[in-house]
C-alpha positions as CSV (number, residue, x, y, z in Angstrom):
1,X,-1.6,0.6,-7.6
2,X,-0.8,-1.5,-10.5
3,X,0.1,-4.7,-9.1
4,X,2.3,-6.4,-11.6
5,X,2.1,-9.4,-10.1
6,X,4.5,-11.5,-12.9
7,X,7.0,-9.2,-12.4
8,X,7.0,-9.6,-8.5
9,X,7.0,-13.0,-9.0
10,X,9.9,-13.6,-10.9
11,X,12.2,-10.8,-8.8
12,X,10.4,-13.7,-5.9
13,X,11.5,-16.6,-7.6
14,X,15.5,-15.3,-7.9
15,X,15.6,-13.7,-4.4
16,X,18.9,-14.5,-2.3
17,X,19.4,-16.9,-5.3
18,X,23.5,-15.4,-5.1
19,X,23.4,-13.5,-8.5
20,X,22.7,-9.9,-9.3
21,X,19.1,-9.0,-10.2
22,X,19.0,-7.0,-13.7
23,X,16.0,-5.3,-14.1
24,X,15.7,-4.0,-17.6
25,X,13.3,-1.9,-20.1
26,X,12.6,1.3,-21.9
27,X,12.6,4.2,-19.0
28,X,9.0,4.9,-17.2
29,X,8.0,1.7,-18.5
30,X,7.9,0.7,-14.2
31,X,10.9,-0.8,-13.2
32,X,11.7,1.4,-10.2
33,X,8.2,1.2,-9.1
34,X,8.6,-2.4,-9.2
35,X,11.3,-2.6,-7.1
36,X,11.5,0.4,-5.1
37,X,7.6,0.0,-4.0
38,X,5.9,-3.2,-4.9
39,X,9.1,-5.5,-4.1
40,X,10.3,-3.4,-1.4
41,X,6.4,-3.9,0.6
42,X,6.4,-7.2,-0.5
43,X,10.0,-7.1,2.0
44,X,8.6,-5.5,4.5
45,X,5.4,-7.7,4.6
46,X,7.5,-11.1,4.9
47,X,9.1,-9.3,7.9
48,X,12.1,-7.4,6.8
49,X,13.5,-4.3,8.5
50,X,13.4,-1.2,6.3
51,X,17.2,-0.6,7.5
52,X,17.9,-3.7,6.0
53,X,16.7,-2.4,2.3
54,X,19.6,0.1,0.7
55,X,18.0,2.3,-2.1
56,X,19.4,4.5,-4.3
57,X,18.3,6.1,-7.3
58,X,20.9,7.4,-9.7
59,X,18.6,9.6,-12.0
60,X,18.0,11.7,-9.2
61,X,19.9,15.4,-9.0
62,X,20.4,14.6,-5.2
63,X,22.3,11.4,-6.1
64,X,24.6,11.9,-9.0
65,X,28.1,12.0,-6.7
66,X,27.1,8.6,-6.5
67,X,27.6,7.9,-10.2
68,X,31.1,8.0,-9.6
69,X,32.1,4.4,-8.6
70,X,33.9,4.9,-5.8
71,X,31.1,7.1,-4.0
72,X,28.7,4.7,-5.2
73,X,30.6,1.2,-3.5
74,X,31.5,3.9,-0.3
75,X,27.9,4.8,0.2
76,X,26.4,1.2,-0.1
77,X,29.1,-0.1,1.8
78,X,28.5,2.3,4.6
79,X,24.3,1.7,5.0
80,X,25.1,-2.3,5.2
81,X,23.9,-3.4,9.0
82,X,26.3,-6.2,10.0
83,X,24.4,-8.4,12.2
84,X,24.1,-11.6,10.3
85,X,20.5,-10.7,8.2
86,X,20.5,-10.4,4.7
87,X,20.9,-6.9,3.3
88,X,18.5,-5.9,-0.1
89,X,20.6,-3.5,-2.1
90,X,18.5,-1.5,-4.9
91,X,20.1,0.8,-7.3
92,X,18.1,2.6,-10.1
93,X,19.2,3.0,-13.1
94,X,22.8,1.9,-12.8
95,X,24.1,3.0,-16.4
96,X,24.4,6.3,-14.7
97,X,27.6,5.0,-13.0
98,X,30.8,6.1,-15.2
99,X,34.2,5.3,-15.4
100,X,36.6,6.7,-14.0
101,X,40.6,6.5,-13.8
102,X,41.9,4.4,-11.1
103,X,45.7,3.2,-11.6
104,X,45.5,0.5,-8.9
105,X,43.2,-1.9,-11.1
106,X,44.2,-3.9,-14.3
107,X,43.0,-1.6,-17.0
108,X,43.0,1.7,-15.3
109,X,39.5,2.7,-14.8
110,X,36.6,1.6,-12.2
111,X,33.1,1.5,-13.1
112,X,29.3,-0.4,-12.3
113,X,30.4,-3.8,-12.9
114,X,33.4,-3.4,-10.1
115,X,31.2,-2.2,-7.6
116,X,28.7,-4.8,-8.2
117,X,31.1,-7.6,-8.4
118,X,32.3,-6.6,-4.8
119,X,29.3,-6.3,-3.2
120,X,28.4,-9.5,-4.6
121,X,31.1,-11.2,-2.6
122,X,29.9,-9.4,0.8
123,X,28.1,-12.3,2.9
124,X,24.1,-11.7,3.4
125,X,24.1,-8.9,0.7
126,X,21.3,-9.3,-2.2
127,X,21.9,-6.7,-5.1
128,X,19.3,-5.7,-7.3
129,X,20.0,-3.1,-10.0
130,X,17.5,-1.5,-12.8
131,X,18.7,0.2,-16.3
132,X,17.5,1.4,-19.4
133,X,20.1,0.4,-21.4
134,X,20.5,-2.9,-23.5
135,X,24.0,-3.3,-24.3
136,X,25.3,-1.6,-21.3
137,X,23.4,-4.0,-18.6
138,X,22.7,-7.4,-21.2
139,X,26.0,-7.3,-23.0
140,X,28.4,-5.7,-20.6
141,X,26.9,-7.7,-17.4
142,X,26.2,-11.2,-19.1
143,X,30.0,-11.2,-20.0
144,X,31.5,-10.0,-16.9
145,X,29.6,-11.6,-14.4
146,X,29.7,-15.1,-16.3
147,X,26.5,-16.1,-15.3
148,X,26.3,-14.1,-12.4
149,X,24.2,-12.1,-13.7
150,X,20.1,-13.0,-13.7
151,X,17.8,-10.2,-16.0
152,X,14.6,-9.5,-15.5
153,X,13.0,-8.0,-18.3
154,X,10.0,-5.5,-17.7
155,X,7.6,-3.9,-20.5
156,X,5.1,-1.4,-20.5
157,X,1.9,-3.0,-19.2
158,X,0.3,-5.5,-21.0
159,X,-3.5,-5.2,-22.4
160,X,-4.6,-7.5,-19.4
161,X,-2.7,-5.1,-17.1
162,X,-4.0,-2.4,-18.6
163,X,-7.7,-3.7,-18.3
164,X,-7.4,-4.8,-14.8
165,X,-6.8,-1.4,-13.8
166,X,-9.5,0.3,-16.5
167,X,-12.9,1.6,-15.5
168,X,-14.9,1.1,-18.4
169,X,-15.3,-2.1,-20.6
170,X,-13.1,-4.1,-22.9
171,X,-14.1,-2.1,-26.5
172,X,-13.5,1.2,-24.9
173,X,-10.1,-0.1,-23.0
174,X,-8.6,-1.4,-26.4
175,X,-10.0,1.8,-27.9
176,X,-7.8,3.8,-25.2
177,X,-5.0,1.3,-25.4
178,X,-4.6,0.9,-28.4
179,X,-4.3,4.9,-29.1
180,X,-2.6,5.9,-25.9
181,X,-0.2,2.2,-24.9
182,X,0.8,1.2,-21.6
183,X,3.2,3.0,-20.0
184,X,1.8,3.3,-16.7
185,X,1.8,7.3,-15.6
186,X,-0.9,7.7,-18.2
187,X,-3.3,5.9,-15.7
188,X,-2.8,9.0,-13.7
189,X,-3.9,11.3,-16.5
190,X,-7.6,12.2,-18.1
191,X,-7.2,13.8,-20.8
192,X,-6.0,13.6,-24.4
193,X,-3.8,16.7,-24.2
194,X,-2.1,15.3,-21.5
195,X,-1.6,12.2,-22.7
196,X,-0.2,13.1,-25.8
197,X,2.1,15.7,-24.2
198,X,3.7,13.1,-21.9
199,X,3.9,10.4,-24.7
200,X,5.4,13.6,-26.4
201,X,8.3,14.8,-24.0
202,X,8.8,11.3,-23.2
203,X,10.3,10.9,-26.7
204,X,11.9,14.0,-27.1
205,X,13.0,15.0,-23.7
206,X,13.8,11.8,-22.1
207,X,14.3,9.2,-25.1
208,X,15.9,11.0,-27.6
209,X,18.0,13.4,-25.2
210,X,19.3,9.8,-24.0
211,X,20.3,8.3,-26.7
212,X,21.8,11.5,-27.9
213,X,23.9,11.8,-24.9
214,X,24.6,7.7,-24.4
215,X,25.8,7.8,-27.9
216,X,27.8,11.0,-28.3
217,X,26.0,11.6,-31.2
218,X,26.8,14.2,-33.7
219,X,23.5,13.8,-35.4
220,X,20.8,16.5,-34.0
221,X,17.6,15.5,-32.6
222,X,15.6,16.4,-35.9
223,X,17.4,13.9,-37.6
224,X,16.6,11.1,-34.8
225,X,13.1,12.0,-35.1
226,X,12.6,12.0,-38.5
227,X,14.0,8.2,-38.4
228,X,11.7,7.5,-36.2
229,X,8.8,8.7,-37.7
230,X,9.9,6.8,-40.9
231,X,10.1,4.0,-38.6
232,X,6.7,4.6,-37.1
233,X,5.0,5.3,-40.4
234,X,6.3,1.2,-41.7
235,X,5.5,-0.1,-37.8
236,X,4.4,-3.8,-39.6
237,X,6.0,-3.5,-43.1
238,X,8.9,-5.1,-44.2
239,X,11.7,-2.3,-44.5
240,X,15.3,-2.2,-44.2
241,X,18.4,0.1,-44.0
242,X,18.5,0.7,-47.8
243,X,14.7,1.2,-48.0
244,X,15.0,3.1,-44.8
245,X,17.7,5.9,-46.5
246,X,16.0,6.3,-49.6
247,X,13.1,7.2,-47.6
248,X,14.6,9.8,-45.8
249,X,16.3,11.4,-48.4
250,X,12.9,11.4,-50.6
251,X,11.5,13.4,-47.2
252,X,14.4,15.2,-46.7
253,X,16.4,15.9,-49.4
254,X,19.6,14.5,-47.7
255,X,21.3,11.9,-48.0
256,X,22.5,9.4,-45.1
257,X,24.7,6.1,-45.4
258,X,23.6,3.1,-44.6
259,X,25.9,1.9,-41.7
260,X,24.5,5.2,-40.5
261,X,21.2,3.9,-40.5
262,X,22.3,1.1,-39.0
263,X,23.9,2.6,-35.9
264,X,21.1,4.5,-35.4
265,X,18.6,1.9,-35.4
266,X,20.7,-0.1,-33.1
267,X,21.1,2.9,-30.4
268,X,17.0,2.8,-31.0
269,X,16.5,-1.3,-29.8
270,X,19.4,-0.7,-27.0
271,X,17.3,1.8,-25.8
272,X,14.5,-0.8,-26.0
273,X,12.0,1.6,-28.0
274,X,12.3,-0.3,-31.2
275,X,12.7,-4.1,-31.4
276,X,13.0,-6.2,-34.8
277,X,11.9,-9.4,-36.4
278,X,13.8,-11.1,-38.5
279,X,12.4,-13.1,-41.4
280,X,12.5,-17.1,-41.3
281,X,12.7,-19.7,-44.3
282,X,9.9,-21.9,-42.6
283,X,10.9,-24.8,-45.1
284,X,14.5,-24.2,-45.5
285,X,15.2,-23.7,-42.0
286,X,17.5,-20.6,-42.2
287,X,17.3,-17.0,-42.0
288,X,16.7,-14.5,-44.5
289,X,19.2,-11.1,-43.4
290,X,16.9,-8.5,-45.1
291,X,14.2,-7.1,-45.3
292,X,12.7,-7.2,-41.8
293,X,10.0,-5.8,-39.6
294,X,10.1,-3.6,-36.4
295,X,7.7,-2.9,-33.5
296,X,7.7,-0.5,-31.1
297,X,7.9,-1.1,-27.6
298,X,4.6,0.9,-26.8
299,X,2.1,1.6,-29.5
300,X,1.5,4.7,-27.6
301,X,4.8,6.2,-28.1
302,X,4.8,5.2,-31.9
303,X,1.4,6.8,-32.3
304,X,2.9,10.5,-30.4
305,X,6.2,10.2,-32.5
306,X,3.8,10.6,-35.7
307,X,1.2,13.1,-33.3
308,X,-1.5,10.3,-33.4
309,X,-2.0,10.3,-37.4
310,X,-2.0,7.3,-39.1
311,X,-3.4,5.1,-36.8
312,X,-3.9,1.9,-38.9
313,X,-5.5,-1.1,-36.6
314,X,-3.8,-3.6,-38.7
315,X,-0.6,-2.1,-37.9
316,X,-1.3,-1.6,-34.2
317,X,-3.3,-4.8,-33.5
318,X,-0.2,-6.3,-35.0
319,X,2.4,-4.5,-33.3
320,X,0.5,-4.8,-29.6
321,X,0.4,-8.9,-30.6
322,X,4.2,-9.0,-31.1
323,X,4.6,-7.7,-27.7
324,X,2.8,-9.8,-25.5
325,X,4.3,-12.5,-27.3
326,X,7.5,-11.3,-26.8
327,X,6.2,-10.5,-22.7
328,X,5.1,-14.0,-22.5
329,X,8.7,-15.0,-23.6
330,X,8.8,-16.1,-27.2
331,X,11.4,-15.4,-29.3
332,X,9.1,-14.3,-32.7
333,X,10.1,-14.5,-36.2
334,X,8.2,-13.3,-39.2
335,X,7.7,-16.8,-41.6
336,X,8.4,-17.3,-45.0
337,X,6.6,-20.5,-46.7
338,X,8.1,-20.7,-50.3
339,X,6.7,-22.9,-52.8
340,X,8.0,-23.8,-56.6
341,X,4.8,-24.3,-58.6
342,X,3.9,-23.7,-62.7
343,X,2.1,-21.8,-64.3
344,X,-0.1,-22.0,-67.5
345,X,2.4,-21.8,-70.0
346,X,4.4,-24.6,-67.3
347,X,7.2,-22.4,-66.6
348,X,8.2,-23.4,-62.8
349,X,8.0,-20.1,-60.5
350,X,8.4,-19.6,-56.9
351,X,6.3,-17.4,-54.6
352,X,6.4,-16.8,-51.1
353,X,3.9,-16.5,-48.3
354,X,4.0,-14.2,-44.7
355,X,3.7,-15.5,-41.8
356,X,3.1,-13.1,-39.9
357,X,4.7,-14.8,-36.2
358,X,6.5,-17.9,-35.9
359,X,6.7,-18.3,-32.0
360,X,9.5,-20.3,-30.5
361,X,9.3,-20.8,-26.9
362,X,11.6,-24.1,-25.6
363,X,9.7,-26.8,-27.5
364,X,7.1,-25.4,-28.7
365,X,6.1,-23.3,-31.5
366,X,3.3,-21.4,-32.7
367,X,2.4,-20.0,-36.3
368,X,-0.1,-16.7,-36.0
369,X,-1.6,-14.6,-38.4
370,X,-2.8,-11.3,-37.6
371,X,-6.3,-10.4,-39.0
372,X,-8.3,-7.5,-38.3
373,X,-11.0,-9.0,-40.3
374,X,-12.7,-11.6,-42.0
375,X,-15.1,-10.5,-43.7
376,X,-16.0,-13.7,-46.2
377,X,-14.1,-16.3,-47.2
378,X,-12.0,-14.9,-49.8
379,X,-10.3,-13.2,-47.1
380,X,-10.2,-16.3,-45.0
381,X,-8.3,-17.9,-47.7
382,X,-6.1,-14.6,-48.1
383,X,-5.0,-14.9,-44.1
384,X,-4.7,-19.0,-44.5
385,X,-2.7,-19.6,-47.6
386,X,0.4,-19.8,-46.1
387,X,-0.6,-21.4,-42.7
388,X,-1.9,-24.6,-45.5
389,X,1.1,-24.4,-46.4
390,X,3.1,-25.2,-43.7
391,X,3.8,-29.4,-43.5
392,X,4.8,-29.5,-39.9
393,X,2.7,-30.6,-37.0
394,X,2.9,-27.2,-35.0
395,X,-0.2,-25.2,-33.9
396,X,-1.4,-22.7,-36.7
397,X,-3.8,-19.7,-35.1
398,X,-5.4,-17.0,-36.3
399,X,-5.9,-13.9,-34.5
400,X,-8.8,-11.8,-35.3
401,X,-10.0,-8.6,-33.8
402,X,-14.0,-9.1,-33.2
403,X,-14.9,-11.1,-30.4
404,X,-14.5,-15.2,-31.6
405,X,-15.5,-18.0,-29.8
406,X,-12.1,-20.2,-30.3
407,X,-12.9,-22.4,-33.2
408,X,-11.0,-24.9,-35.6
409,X,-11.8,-25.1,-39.3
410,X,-11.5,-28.5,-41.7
411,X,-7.4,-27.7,-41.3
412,X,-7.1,-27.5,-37.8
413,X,-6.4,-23.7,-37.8
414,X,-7.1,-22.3,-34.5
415,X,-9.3,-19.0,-34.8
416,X,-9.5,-16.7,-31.5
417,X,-10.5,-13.3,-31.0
418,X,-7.7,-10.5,-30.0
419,X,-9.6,-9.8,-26.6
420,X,-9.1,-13.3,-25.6
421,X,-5.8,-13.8,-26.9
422,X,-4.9,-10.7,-25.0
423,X,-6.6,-11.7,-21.4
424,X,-6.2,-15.1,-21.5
425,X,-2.5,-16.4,-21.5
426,X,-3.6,-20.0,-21.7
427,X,-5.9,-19.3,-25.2
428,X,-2.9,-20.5,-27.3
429,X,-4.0,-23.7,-26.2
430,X,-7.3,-23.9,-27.1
């Protein structure tokens, strides 16, 4: 069993705490696991009766009468014990739940949100819910419940989680990782035909079906996955929906708008497969709207969409740094350092300079570069130009991918190695 101990501690940290638990993330990525086993025994082991514990998963065929709201509230309603204790109410994947008509309520129709805002005012009832669905359970939830709501975000596991489970050492598990990602049935699986067919059907079968049938899409399946193999072939690169149709159409011979493009990119982040970072003025302190860069949520399902060919380590070591930033809750920018300069003939230019993170987490902030290698010092210079050329007084790192003992150069740049960036969550602070 994979413990996920930070998850667990978190659902901990909100129990009883009189707001619904939203558990969110891409699907098979372990939320139900998390709360329907690891939570749940942690429950029973601080002495809770199992009659006490409602679950109810709504993917299931046995279940789906339940996706109608009224069943739903009927069937919860009816497994409450009444004798003062607290009842723990689970429900997986709750954007199963549609609406339907119902004349006596303002509006017309019932749906999730009404049964959850009734059970919420049932004494000694704690309601935990799980989805894979962005806008549905941030958006929809967040406004309704008014800050009633409390989300819990879950990923596919992390490199460290992935390690601590790994039988073999640290070069081979990044090897693995890196190729194959973390969503966590894979541990159950030896070989690299079965990997790659569940990475596989998990896109086409489960992902794509989804968002095809979330959306009411039009648009076939072929035309998803070619997006997101365009998207998967730039994972790292600075694209946008412009660059993005004149791509397709160069593959394709078709032609697609670009608020089409759009639409479909945002159905990919709701779904939490994709997620983007926007580019950031580091001097002028503003936003730049286009172009930008997007990740994928698991390297392993970017690498099947594209049937494990081009598997760049810049791209992926990149990619699998952006999310355990974004697991160890930083909001993450890509950085722009602009300078005005001359030049020989002492016409003033401009250029610009990536950064390739700026990390924002409450106060602090963090500049990183991603560097698979540094060879000599030209490309030390190459990966540092526009850290130097940042005047602020926040921490500038580089990550590397061979093994580094955390140093500082002349400029107080920070230089750590990837595996102990990835294993230690403290090394930022070196």
């Amino acid at each position: 069993m994979i413990a996920r101990n930070e998850y667990l501690q978190k659902i901990i940290s909100k129990q009883n705490n009189g707001m619904i638990k939203i558990i969110t993330g891409i699907r098979r990525c372990g939320k139900s696991y998390l709360l329907f086993t690891i939570y749940r025994n942690h429950l029973l082991e601080k002495g809770i009766q199992s009659n006490h514990i409602i679950s109810l998963a709504l993917d299931e065929i046995g279940n789906q009468k339940y996706r109608n709201p009224n069943e739903l509230d009927k069937n919860i309603r009816n497994a409450i014990v009444e004798d003062g204790k607290t009842n723990y109410v689970f429900i997986d994947e709750i954007q199963y739940v549609k609406d339907v008509d119902n004349p006596y309520v303002e509006g017309g129709k019932v749906g999730f949100i009404d049964v959850l805002l009734g059970l919420m005012k049932i004494p000694n009832v704690d309601v935990y819910v799980t989805g894979s669905n962005s806008k549905m359970l941030s958006s929809d939830i967040v406004t309704e419940f008014r800050g009633r709501g409390d989300e819990i975000r879950v990923h596919p596991l992390s490199f460290k989680e992935f390690y601590e489970s790994y039988e073999g050492d640290k070069r081979k598990a990044w090897d693995e990782y890196s190729l194959y990602g973390g969503m966590p049935f894979l541990s159950t699986l030896d070989s690299h035909e079965d990997k790659r067919d569940y990475l596989k059907n998990l896109l086409g079968k489960v992902y794509i079906s989804d968002i095809i049938e979330r959306n009411n899409l039009k648009k076939d399946s072929a035309f998803i996955g070619e997006l997101l193999n365009i998207l998967a072939s730039s994972t790292g690169s600075l694209t946008s929906p412009t660059k993005l149709s004149k791509t397709y159409k160069s593959l394709t011979n078709e032609s697609v708008s670009i608020n089409t493009i759009l639409s479909y990119m945002s159905y990919f982040e709701e779904s939490f497969l994709i997620s983007k970072a926007q580019r950031y003025d580091i001097k002028g302190k503003e936003y730049i709207d286009s172009p930008l860069k997007y990740y994928f949520e698991d390297v392993g399902l970017r690498n099947a969409r594209i049937n494990f060919r081009q598997n760049e380590p810049t791209h992926i070591m990149e990619n699998v740094i952006y999310n355990e930033l974004i697991i160890r809750g930083f909001s993450v920018d890509v950085g722009i350092v602009e300078i005005n300069y001359k030049d020989e003939e002492r016409k003033s230019k401009r250029k610009q300079y990536e950064i390739d993170f700026v990390c924002n987490k409450g106060n602090n902030r963090y500049y990183i570069q991603s560097a698979y290698a540094l060879e000599n010092q030209e490309k030390i210079d190459q990966e540092t130009r526009g850290l130097n050329r940042i005047d602020d007084s926040f921490k500038k790192i580089v990550i590397v991918k061979d093994c580094y003992t955390p140093w500082h150069d002349e400029y107080g740049i920070l230089y750590i190695g990837l595996e102990e960036f990835l294993l230690n969550k403290d090394s930022l602070e070196k």
